[in-house]
C-alpha positions in Angstrom: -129.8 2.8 38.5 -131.5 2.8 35.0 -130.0 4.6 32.1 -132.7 7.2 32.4 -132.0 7.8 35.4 -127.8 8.3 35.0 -128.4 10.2 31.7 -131.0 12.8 33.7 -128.4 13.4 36.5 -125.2 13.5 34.3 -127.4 16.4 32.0 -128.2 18.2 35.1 -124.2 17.9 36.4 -124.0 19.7 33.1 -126.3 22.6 33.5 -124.7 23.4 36.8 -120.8 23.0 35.4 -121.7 24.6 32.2 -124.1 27.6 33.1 -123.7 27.8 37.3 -127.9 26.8 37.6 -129.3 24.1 39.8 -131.8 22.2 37.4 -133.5 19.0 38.9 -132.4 15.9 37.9 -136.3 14.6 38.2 -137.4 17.2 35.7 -135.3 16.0 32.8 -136.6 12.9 31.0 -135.1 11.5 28.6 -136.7 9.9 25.5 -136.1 7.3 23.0 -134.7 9.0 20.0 -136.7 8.7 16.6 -135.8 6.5 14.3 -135.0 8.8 11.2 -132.1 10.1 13.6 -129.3 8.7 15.3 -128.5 8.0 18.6 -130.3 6.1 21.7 -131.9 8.7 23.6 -132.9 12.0 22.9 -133.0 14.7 25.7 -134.9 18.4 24.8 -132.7 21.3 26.1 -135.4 23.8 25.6 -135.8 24.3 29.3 -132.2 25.2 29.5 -132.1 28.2 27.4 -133.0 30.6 29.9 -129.8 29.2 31.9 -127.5 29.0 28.9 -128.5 32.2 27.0 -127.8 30.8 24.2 -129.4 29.2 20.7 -130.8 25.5 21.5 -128.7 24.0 19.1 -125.6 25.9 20.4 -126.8 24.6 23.7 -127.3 21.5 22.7 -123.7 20.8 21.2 -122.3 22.2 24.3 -124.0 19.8 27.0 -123.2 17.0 24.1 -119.6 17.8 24.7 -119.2 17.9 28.4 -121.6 14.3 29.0 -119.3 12.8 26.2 -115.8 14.4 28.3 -117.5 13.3 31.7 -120.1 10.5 31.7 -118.7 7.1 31.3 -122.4 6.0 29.4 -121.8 8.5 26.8 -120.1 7.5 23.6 -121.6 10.3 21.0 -123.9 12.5 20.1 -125.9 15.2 17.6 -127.6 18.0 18.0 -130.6 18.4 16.0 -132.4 22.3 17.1 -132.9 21.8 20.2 -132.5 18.5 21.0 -130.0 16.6 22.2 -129.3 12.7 20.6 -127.2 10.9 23.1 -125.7 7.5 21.5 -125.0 5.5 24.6 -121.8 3.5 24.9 -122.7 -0.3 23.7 -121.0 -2.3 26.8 -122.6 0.0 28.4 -125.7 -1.8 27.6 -124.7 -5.1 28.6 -124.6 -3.4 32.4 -127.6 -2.3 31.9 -128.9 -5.7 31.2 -126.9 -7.4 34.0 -129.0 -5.2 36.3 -132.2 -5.5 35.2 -131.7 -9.3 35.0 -130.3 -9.5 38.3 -133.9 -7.5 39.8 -136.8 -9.6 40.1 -138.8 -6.6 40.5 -137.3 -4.8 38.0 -140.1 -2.0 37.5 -141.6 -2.3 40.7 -141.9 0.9 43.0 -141.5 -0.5 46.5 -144.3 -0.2 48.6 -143.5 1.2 52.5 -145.4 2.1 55.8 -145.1 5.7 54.6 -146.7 4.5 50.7 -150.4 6.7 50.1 -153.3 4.4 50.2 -155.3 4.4 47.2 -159.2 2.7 47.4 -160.2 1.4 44.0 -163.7 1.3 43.5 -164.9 -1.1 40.6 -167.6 -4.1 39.6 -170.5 -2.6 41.6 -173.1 -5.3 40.4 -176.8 -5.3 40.7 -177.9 -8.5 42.7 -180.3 -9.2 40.0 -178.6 -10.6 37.5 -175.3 -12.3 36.2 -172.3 -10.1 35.6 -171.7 -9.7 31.4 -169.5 -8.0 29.0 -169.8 -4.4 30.1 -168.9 -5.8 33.6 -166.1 -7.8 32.7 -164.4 -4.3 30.9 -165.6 -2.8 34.5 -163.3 -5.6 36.3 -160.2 -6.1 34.3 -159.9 -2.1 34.5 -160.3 -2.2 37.7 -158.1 -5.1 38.9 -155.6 -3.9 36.3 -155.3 -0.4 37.3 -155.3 -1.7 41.6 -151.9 -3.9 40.2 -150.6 -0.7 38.3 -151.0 1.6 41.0 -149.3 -0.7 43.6 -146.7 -1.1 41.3 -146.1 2.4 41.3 -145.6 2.7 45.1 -149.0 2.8 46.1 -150.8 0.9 48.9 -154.3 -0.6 46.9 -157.3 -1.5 48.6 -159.6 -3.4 46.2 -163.3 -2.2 47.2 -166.9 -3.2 45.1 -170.1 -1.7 46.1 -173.0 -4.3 45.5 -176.2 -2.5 44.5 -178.3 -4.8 46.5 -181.3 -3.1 47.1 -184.3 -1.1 45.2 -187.5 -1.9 43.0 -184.7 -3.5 40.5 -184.0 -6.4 43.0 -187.6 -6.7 44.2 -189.0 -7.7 40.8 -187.0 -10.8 40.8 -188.4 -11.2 44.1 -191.5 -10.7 43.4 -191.1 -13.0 40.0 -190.0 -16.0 42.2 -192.7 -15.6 44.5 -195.0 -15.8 41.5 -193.6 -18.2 39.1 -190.8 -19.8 40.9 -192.6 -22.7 42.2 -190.0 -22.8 45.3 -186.9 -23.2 42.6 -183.2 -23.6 43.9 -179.8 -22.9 42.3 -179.7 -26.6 43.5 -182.8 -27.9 42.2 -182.5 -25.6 38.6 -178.6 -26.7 38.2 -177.9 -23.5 37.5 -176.0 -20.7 39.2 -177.7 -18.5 41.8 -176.8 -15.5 40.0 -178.2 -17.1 36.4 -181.1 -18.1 38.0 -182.2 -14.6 39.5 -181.4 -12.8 36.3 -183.9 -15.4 34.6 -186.5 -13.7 36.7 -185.7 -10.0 36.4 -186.5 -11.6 32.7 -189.5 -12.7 33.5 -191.1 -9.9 35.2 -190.3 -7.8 32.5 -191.8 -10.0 30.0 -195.2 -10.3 32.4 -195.1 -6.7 32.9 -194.9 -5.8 29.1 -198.0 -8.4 28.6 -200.0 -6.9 30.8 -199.1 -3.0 29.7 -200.1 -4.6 26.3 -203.6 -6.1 27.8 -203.9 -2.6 29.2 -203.5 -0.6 26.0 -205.8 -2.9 24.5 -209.0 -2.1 26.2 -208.3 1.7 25.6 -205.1 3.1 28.4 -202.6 4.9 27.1 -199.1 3.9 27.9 -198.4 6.3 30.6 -202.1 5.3 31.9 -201.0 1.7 31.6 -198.0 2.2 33.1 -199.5 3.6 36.2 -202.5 1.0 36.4 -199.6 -2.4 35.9 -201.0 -4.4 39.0 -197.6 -5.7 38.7 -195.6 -3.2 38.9 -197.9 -1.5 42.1 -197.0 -5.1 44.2 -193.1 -4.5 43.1 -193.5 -1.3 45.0 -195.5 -2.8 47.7 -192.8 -5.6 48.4 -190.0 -3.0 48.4 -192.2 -0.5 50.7 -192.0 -3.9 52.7 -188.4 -4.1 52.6 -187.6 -0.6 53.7 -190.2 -1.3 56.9 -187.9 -4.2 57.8 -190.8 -6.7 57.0 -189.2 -10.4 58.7 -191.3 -12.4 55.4 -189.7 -10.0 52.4 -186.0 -9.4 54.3 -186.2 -12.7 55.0 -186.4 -13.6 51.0 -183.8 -10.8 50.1 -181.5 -12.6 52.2 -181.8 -16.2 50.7 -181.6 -14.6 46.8 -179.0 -12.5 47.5 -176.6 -15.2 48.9 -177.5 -17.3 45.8 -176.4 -14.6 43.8 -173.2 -13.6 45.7 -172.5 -17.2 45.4 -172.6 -16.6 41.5 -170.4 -13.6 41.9 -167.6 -15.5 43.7 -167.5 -18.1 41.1 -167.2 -15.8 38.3 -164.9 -13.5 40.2 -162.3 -16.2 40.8 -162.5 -17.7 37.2 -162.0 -14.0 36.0 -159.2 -13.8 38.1 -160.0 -10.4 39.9 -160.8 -10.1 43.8 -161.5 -7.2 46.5 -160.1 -6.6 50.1 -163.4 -5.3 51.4 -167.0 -5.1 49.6 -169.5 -2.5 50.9 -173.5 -3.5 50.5 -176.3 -0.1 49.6 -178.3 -1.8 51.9 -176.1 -0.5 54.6 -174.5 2.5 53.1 -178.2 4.5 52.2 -179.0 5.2 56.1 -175.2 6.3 56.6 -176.0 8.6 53.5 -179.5 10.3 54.8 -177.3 11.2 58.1 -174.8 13.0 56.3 -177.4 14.9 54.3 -178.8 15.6 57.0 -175.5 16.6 58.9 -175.2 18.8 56.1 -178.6 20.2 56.2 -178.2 21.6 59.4 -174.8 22.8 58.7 -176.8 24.9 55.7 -174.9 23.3 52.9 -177.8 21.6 51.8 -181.7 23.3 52.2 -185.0 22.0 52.0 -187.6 22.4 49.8 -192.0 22.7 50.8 -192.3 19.5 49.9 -189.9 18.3 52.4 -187.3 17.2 49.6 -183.5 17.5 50.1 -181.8 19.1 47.3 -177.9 20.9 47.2 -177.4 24.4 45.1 -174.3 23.8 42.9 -175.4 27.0 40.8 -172.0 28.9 42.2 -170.0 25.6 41.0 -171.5 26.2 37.4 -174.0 23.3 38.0 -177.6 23.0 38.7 -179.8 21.8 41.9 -179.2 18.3 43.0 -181.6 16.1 44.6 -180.6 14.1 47.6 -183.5 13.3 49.9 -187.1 12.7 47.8 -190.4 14.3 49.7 -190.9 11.2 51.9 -187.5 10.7 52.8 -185.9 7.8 50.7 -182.3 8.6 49.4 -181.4 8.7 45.7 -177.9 6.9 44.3 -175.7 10.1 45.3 -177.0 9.3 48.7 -175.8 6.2 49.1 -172.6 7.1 47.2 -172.2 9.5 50.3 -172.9 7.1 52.9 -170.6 4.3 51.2 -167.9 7.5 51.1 -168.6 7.8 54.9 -167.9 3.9 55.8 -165.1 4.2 53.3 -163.5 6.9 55.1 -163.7 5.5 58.2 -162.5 2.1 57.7 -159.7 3.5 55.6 -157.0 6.5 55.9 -157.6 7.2 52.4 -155.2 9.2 50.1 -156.8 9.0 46.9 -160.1 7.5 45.8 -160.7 6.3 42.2 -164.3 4.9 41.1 -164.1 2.7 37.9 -167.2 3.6 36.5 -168.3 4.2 33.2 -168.5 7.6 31.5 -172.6 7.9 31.6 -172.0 8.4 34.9 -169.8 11.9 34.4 -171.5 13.7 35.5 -172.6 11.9 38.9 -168.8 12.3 39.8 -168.8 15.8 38.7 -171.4 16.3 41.6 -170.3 13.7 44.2 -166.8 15.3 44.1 -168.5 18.3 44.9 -170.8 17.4 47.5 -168.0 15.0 49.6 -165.5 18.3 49.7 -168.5 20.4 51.4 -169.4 17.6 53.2 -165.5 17.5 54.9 -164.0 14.4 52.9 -160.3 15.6 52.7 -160.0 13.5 49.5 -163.3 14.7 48.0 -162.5 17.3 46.1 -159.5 15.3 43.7 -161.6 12.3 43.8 -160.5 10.5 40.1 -163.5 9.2 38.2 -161.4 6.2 35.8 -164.5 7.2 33.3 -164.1 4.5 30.5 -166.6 3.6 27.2 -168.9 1.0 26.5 -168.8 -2.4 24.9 -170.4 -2.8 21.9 -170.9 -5.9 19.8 -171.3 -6.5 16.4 -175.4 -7.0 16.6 -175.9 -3.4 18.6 -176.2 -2.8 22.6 -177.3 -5.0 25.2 -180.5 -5.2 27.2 -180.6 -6.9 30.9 -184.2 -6.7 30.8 -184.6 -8.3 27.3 -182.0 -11.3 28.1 -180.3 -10.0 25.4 -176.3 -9.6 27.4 -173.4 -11.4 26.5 -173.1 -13.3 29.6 -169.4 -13.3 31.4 -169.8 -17.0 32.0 -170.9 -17.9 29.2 -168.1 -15.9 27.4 -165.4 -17.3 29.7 -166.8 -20.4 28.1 -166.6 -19.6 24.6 -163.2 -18.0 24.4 -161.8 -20.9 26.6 -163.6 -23.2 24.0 -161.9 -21.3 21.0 -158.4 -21.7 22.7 -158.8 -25.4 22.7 -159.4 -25.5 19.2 -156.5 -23.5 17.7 -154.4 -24.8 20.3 -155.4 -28.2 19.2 -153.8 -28.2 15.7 -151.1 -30.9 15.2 -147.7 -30.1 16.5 -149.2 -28.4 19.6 -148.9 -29.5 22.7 -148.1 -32.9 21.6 -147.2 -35.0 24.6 -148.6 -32.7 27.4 -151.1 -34.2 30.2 -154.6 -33.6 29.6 -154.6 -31.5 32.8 -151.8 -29.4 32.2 -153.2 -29.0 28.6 -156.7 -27.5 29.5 -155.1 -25.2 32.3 -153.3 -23.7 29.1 -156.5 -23.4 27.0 -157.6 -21.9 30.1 -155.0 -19.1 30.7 -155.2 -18.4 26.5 -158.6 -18.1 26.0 -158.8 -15.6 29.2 -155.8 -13.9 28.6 -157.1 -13.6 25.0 -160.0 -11.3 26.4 -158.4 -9.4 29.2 -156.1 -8.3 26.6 -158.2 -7.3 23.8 -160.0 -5.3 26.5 -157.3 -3.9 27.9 -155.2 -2.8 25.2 -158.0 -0.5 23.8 -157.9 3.3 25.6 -160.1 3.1 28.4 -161.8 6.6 27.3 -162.9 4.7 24.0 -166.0 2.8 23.1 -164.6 -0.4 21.8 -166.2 -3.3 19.7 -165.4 -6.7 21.0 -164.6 -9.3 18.8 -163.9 -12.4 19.9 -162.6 -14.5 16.7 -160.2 -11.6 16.5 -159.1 -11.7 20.1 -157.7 -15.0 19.9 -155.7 -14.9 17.1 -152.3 -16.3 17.3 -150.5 -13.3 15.3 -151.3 -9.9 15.7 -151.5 -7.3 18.6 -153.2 -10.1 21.1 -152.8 -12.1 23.8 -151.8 -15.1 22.5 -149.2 -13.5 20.0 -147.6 -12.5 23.7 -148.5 -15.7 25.5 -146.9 -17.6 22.3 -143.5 -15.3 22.6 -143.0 -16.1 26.1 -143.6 -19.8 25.7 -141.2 -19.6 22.6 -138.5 -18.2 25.3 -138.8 -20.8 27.4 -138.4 -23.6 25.3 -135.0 -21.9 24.3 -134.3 -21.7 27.7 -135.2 -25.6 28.2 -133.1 -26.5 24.8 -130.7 -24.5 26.0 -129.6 -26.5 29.3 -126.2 -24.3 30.5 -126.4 -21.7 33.2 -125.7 -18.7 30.9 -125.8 -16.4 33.9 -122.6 -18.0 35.8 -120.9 -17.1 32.3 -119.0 -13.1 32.5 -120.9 -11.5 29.5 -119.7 -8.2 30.6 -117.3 -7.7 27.8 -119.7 -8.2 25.3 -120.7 -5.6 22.6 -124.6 -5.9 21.7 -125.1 -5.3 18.3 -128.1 -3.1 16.9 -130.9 -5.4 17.8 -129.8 -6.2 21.0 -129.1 -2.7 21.9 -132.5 -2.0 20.9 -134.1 -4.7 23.0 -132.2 -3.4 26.5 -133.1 -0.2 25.6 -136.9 -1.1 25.3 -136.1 -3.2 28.4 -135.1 -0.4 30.3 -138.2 1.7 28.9 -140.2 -0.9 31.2 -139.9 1.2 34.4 -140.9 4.4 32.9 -143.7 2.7 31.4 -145.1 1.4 34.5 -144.8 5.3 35.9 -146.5 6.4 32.8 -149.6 3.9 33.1 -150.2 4.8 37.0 -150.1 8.8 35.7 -152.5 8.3 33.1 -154.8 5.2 34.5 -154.4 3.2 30.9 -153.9 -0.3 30.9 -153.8 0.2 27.6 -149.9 1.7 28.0 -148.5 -1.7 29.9 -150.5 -3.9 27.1 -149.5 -2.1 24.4 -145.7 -1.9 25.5 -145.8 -5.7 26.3 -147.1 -6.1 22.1 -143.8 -3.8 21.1 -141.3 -6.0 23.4 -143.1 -9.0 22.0 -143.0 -8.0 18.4 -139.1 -7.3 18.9 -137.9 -9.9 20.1 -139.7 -12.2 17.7 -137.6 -10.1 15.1 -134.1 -10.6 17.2 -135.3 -14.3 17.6 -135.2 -14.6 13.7 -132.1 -12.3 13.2 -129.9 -13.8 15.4 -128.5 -17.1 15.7 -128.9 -18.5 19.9 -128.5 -22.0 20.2 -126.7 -22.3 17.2 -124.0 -19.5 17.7 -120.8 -20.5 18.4 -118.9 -18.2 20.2 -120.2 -19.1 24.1 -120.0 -15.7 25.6 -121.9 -14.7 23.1 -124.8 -17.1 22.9 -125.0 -16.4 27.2 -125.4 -13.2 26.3 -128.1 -13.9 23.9 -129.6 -16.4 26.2 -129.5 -13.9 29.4 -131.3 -11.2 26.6 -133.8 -13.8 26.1 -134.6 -14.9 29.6 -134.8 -11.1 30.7 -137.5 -10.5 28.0 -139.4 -13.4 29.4 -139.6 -12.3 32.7 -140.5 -8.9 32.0 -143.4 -10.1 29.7 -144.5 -12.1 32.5 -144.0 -8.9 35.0 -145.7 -6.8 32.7 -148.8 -8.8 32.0 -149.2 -9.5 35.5 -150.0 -5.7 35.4 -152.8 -6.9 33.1 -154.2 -9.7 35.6 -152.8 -12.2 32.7 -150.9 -15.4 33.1 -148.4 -16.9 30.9 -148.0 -20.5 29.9 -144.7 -22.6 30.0 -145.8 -24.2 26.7 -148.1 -23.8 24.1 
């Protein structure tokens, strides 16, 4: 049982003895106590006045004095207002220590048969082109958040929608057909992914061309737009595709498995994966019959032109088209039909779409539309809305082959691991493997954290000189910390956990580090409440950051009274393995050395 957790049910003990009312234990949480005042842990007895009757700080002083006459954690406290500062016996500590040592899931919400099952919804990739940076803040949110959310008790499923259908995917088509010359992934040494992309480039630079040709001999560019012999066979080809023509599917089929092939291989290097991916090519049909399901039912109505549209005017929204004149589905269709799959497949408790806040108001609507449609879940839907990537040089454009490629930056940050980590004194005497697996896990956890320590909500400027530095709030600074314990541990060579440190009195530092030990478990609730990565990341920096001050205040190896340096040693080893917990959370590894 955490010190929280004893501290919340001795104060409600308290309530009861002292003023004859039932107060839940759950409700009371205690909080670390600000610096400027003294004590461990600060609990606000504001919520008690109405049992007590009594001033808060009159209130306070009296549950002070029955915790300190009647629970063995208490050693002290002060009453500040109304708020209570609870200084917690220091051998207490050590206990405290001893059991989170002695849990390797210390943090951890089991999961059960009876556990709700949360679908996460993220990547969702056109099959166009190669994944890039606004993807890979799309991913590590999502993957992050599906190990957060099972680490609050939840049972994940990891889902991606692949967007693998429309006029988008039908001018690469159309641009192989035309310029390809009967290329391969083989026969181009490139990725199939890479290689489509390079023509969704290519038709839009043909395509501007010819608007420009166009303008020239007098068009306007609306005129032009709607005279681009190009852009009238794209719509051809996918008028094809929607008639199940054997020549065009036929083609869809071979580039699209070229590309998923690209997918995988970034997927797996990125370290993030998916227990079931759904494909708009068969969730648009699934769509149209629920619209029209809901047509009949009169939730939806029909306009003269034959279009499709829902009223939201009495939800303090506007019309909303789902079904154009001739009958083809819009994106909220197919987000209804994938909902209708998803709900089949899966007794879903809660559904969360990592998608990025552009799309607000989309979820606004969809929620809407899936609770009239009969989608128990609908209604509390959770759009994990997060900003955009920027860069340095402005925004990027697919079109314009202007995006920072998630390959390509895998590459580059991987790249700038293996120099810095290549400075003498590193490494020295490591195998060549071993070595680049630990540029490897750097250089990536160098990027999931810079992404993931920034609020999701925010627009955030990626840097990725700044990333990877060794000091800081980064990766590496964390990666480094844990590699510094374990060479302790390895210099170390006793078995400091058969030794009885139970007598021991931590001293000020080490109090603080339990204490921000045993703030892990909270903090793991705290992320899953508020979807933010950014709380387990930025946590993991502050646990980092301490113990690199305890590691420089106080002697280890070198101290000379034995039950004391196990102690020390156990402190250390317990902060390692919660770093390692912790940025698991982030889809990070840690290296042994560095």
């Amino acid at each position: 049982m955490s010190i929280d957790t004893i501290l919340s049910q001795a104060t409600a003990q308290a309530v009861k003895a002292l003023y004859g009312v039932d107060f839940p234990a759950d409700k009371i949480v205690p909080q670390t106590t600000r610096k400027e005042f003294e004590g461990n842990l600060t609990i606000v007895v504001f919520p008690f006045l109405k049992a007590s009757r009594k001033a808060p700080v009159v209130t306070a002083q009296e549950i002070g004095e029955w915790l300190v006459a009647n629970c063995d954690a208490v050693e002290k406290f002060n009453a500040v207002q109304g708020f209570l500062n609870i200084t917690i016996r220091p051998t207490f500590w050590t206990g405290v220590l001893n059991n989170i040592a002695s849990d390797p899931n210390f943090g951890f919400v089991p999961v059960t048969e009876n556990s709700p099952l949360v679908m996460i919804e993220y990547s969702s990739p056109n099959t166009n082109k190669p994944l890039h940076l606004g993807h890979v803040r799309n991913n590590l949110l999502g993957y992050s958040l599906s190990r957060i959310m099972e680490a609050c008790g939840n049972k994940v499923v990891k889902t991606n929608i692949v967007n693998d259908r429309g006029i988008h995917i039908c001018k690469s088509m159309l641009a192989w057909l035309k310029w390809g010359e009967g290329v391969t992934p083989e026969k181009a040494g490139k990725k199939g992914d890479h290689l489509i992309g390079d023509f969704y480039v290519a038709f839009d630079k043909h395509y501007k061309a010819e608007l420009k040709e166009l303008m020239a001999s007098g068009m306007t560019e609306e005129e032009a737009e709607k005279n681009s012999a190009l852009m009238a066979e794209a719509r051809a080809m996918l008028k094809k595709w929607e008639e199940g023509d054997k020549e065009v599917r036929d083609l869809w089929a071979t580039m699209n498995e070229w590309v998923y092939a690209g997918f995988d291989e970034t997927y797996k290097r990125m370290g993030v994966g998916f227990d079931k991916i759904y494909y708009e090519s068969n969730t648009y049909l699934e769509g149209k019959e629920k619209v029209e399901e809901g047509l009949e039912k009169g939730i939806f109505y029909r306009k003269e032109d034959n279009s499709v549209w829902a009223d939201l005017t009495g939800d303090g929204l506007d019309h909303k088209l789902l079904l154009r004149s001739d009958g083809t589905s819009v994106y909220m269709t197919q987000d209804i039909g994938t909902a209708k799959l998803r709900y089949q497949d899966y007794p879903i408790d809660q559904m969360i779409y990592v998608v990025g806040n552009e799309q607000n108001y989309h979820f606004q609507v969809l929620s809407l539309l899936l609770d009239k449609l009969g989608f128990k879940w609908g209604k509390d839907l959770i759009h994990f809305s997060y900003g955009m990537v920027e860069l340095p040089n402005g925004k990027m454009k697919s079109r314009e082959g202007t995006v920072v490629d998630a390959d390509e930056l895998m590459d580059e940050m991987i790249a700038t691991a293996r120099k810095m980590s290549s400075e003498p004194g590193r490494l020295q005497g490591v195998p060549d493997d071993e070595r680049e697996n630990v540029f490897r896990i750097i250089g990536l956890g160098a990027l999931k954290y810079f992404i993931l320590k920034v609020d999701p909500r925010k627009n955030m400027l990626f840097n990725p000189q700044e990333s990877i530095d060794f000091n800081g709030n980064t990766g590496p600074f964390i990666q480094y910390t844990y590699a510094r314990i374990q060479s302790l541990l390895r210099k170390a060579e006793e078995d400091f956990n058969a030794a009885n440190v139970s007598a021991v009195e931590p001293g000020e530092k080490e109090t603080s580090l339990i204490q921000r030990l045993n703030n892990f478990a909270g903090t793991v609730l705290d992320a899953g409440r508020n979807y933010s990565p950014a709380i387990i990341a930025n946590y993991t920096f502050d646990l980092a950051k301490e113990f690199n001050q305890f590691y420089h205040d106080c002697s280890i190896l070198k101290e000379e009274d034995a039950t004391v340096r196990a102690f020390r040693l156990k402190l250390s080893a317990t902060v390692g393995a919660t770093i390692k917990r912790a940025v698991s959370l982030l889809g990070m590894e840690v290296p042994e050395r560095m």
